[in-house]
C-alpha positions in Angstrom: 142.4 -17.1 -122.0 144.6 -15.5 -119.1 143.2 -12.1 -118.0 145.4 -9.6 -116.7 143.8 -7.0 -114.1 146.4 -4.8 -114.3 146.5 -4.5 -117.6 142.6 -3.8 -118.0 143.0 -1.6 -114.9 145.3 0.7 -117.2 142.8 0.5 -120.4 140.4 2.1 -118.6 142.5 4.5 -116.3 143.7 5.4 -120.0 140.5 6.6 -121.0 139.3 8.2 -118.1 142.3 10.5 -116.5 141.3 12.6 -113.4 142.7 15.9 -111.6 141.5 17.9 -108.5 142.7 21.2 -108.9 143.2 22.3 -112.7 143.6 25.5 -113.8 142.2 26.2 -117.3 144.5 29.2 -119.1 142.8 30.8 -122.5 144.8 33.6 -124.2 143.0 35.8 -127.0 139.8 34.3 -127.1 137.1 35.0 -130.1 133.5 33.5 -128.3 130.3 33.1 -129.6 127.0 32.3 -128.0 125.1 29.8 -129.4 121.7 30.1 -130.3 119.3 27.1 -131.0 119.8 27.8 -134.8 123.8 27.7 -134.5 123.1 24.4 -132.8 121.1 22.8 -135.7 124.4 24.2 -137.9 127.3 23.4 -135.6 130.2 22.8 -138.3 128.6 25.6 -140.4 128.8 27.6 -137.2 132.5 26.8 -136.5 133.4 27.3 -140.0 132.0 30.8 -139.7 133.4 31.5 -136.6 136.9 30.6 -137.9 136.8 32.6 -141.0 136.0 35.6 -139.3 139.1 35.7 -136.9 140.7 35.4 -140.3 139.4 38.5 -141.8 140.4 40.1 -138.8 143.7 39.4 -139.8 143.9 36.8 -136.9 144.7 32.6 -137.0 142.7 30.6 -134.7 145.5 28.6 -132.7 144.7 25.0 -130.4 141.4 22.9 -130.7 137.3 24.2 -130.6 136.5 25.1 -126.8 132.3 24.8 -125.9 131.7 26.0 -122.6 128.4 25.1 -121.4 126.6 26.3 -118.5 122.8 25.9 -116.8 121.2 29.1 -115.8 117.7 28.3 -113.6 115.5 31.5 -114.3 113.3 32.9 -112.0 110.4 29.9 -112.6 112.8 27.4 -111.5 113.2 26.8 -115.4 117.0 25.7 -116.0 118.0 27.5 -119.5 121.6 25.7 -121.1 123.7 28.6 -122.2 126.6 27.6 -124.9 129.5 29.3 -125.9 131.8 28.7 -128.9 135.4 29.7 -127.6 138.7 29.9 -129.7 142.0 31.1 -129.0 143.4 32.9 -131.9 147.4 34.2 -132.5 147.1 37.7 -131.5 144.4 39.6 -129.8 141.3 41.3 -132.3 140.6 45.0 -131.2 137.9 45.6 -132.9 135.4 42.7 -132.6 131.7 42.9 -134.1 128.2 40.8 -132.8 127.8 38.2 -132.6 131.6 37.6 -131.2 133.1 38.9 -128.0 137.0 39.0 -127.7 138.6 38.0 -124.0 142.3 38.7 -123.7 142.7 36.4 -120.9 140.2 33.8 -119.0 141.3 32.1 -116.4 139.2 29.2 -114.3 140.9 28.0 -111.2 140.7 25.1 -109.1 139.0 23.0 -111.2 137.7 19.3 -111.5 139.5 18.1 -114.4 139.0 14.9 -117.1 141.5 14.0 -119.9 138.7 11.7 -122.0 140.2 9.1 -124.7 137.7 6.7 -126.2 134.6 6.8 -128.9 133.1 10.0 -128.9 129.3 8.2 -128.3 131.2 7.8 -124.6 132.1 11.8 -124.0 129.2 11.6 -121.1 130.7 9.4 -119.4 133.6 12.0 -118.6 130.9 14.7 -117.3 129.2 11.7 -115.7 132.8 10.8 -113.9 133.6 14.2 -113.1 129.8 14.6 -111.5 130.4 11.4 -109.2 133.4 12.6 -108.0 131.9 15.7 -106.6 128.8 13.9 -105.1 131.3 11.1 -103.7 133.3 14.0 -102.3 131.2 16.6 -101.4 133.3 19.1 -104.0 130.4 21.5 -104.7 131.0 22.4 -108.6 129.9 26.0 -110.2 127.7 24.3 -112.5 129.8 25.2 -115.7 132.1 23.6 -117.9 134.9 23.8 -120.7 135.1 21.0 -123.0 138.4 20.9 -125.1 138.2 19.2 -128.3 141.8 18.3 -128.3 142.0 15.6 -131.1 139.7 13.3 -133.1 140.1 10.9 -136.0 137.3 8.4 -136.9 137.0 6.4 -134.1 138.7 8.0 -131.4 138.1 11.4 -129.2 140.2 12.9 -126.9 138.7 16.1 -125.0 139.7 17.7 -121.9 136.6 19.0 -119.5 137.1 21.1 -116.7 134.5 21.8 -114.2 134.5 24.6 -112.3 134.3 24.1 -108.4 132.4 26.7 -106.6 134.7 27.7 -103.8 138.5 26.8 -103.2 138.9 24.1 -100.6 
C-alpha cells in the first residue's frame, strides 16, 4: 500500500479549517439562557424555542447558535453560562422571559474553526482553536459561538468562533 502525504495532509486540513480574524454577524436574534433543566431537555428546549418565534409571527432562518461562556465568581468558582441563539426572518418587538431579542450582534476579530468530522470529535475544534492561542500568545475572551451548520448521521459540520480579548 502506497501512502500519499499529501493526500492525508488534506483529509485532515479538511476537517479542521482555521482563521485568525473572523467576524461573526447575527441579525434578529431570539436567545435563551439555559438553565441546568433546559440542559437535561436540549431538543425539547430547541423545539420550544422555535415554536415560539413562530407564534410571534416570526421563522427562525440558518442553523442552532449555543454560545457558551465561563464566568469565575467572586470564590474563584468558574460558573458555564449557555445561551440558545437563533436568527429569525424579521425582528420580534415584543419579546416575553425567558427570551431576549438582539437586532444585531456582532463579534469581531475572532479565532475561527470550520469543524467537519463525527460529532464525538467537536472538542477537538475548541481544543485546536485553544492551542493556537497558547502557541501564539492570542489572549481569547473566554467565550464562544458554536454554529451548528449541518449534520446528518455520521457527519458534523459546526463553525466556532472564539472571541479574542483585544485586537492585535
Amino acid at each position: 500500500m502506497i501512502f500519499d502525504l499529501e493526500e492525508s495532509t488534506m483529509a485532515e486540513m479538511e476537517k479542521l479549517q482555521v482563521s485568525y480574524n473572523k467576524t461573526l454577524k447575527l441579525s434578529n436574534v431570539v436567545i435563551k439562557e439555559l438553565i441546568p433543566k433546559d440542559m437535561e431537555n436540549y431538543f425539547r428546549t430547541v423545539e420550544l424555542m422555535e415554536n415560539y418565534i413562530k407564534s410571534k409571527g416570526a421563522q427562525p432562518i440558518g442553523p442552532l447558535i449555543q454560545y457558551t461562556a465561563v464566568d469565575i465568581d467572586e470564590g474563584g468558582v468558574p460558573n458555564i453560562l449557555s445561551k440558545l441563539m437563533r436568527q429569525t426572518n424579521n425582528f420580534i418587538h415584543k419579546v416575553e422571559a425567558p427570551y431576549l431579542m438582539e437586532p444585531v450582534i456582532r463579534v469581531p476579530n475572532c479565532l475561527y474553526v470550520r469543524f467537519t468530522a463525527e460529532e464525538k470529535n467537536l472538542k477537538f475544534a475548541y481544543d485546536k482553536l485553544n492551542l493556537i492561542s497558547f502557541e501564539e500568545d492570542i489572549t481569547l475572551a473566554g467565550d464562544s459561538y458554536t454554529i451548528f451548520v449541518d449534520k446528518n448521521e455520521d457527519m458534523l459540520v459546526a463553525d466556532i468562533f472564539m472571541e479574542k480579548a483585544y485586537s492585535e
